[in-house]
C-alpha positions in Angstrom: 78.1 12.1 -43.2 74.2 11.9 -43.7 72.8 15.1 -44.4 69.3 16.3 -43.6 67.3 18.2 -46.8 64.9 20.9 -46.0 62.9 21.2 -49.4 61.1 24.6 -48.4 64.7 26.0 -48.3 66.1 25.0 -51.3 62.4 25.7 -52.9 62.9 29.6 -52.0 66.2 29.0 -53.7 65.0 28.5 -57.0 65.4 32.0 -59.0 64.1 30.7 -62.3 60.9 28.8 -63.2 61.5 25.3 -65.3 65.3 24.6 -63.9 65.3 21.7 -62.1 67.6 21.7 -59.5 69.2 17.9 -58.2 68.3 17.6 -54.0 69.5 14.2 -53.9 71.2 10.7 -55.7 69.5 7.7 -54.9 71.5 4.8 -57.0 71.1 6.3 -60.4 68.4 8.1 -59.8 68.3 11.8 -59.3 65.4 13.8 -56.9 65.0 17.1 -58.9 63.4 20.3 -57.3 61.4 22.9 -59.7 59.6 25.7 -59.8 57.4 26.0 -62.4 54.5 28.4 -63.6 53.0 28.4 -67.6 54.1 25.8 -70.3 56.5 23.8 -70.9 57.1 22.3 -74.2 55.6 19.2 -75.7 58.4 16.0 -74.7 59.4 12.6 -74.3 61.9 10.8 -72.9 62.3 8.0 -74.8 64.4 5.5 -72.9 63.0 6.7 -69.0 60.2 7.0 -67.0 59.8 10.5 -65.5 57.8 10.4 -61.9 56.4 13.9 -60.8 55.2 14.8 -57.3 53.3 18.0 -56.5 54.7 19.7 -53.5 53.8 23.1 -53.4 50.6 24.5 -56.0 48.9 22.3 -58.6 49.3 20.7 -61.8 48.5 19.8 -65.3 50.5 16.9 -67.1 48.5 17.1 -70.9 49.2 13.6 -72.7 48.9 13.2 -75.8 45.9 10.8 -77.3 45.0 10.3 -73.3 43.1 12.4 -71.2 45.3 15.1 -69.0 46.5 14.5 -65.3 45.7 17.2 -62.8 47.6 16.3 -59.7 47.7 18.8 -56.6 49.7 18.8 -53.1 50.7 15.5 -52.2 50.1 14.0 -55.0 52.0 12.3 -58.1 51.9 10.4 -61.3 54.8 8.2 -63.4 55.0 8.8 -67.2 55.9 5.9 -68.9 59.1 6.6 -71.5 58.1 7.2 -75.1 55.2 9.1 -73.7 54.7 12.5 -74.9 53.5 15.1 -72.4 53.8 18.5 -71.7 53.6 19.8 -67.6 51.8 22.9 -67.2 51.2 25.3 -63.8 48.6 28.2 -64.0 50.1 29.8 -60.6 53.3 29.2 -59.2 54.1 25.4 -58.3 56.8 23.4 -56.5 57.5 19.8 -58.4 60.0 17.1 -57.5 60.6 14.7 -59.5 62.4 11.1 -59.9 64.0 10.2 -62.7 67.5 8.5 -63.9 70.2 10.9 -63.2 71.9 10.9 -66.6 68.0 12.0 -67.9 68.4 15.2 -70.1 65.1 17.2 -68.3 64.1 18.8 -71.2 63.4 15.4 -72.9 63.8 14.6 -76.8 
């Protein structure tokens, strides 16, 4: 059976900030539902692509050597793999993202 995802439900589901939480499998790809809010570590994923879109809040994606990405509601950005970055969120932020499902999400 097709099932219908509400992503403002399983948003208020999330009790902890930088958990990603799987919504759907597409192929081998995974969508991934977070809340986030601060810093998260400096990463890479060195064999993926990581695609984030802004649902709820704002964003800061620093790069490194490259200048940051601030993306807000509605919109998104793809890191290439091998690319270090580090997402940040002053307030508190709703994120999706796209990535291969075997991707570890807290990168290398």
């Amino acid at each position: 059976m097709i099932t219908k995802i509400n992503l403002e439900e399983r948003a208020e589901a999330i009790a902890e900030t930088w958990s990603p939480v799987d919504v759907a499998r597409v192929n081998d790809q995974v969508v991934r539902l977070a809340m986030i809010q601060g810093e998260y570590h400096w990463h890479k994923h060195t064999n993926e692509d990581e695609l984030f879109y802004v649902l709820k809040g704002s964003i800061t994606i620093h790069l490194k050597d490259q200048p940051d990405i601030s993306l807000g509601e509605g919109e998104m950005t793809v890191i290439p793999k091998g690319m270090e970055h580090r997402p940040t969120s002053e307030g508190l932020s709703y994120i999706l993202m796209l990535e291969p499902f075997a991707l570890v999400s807290r990168g290398d």
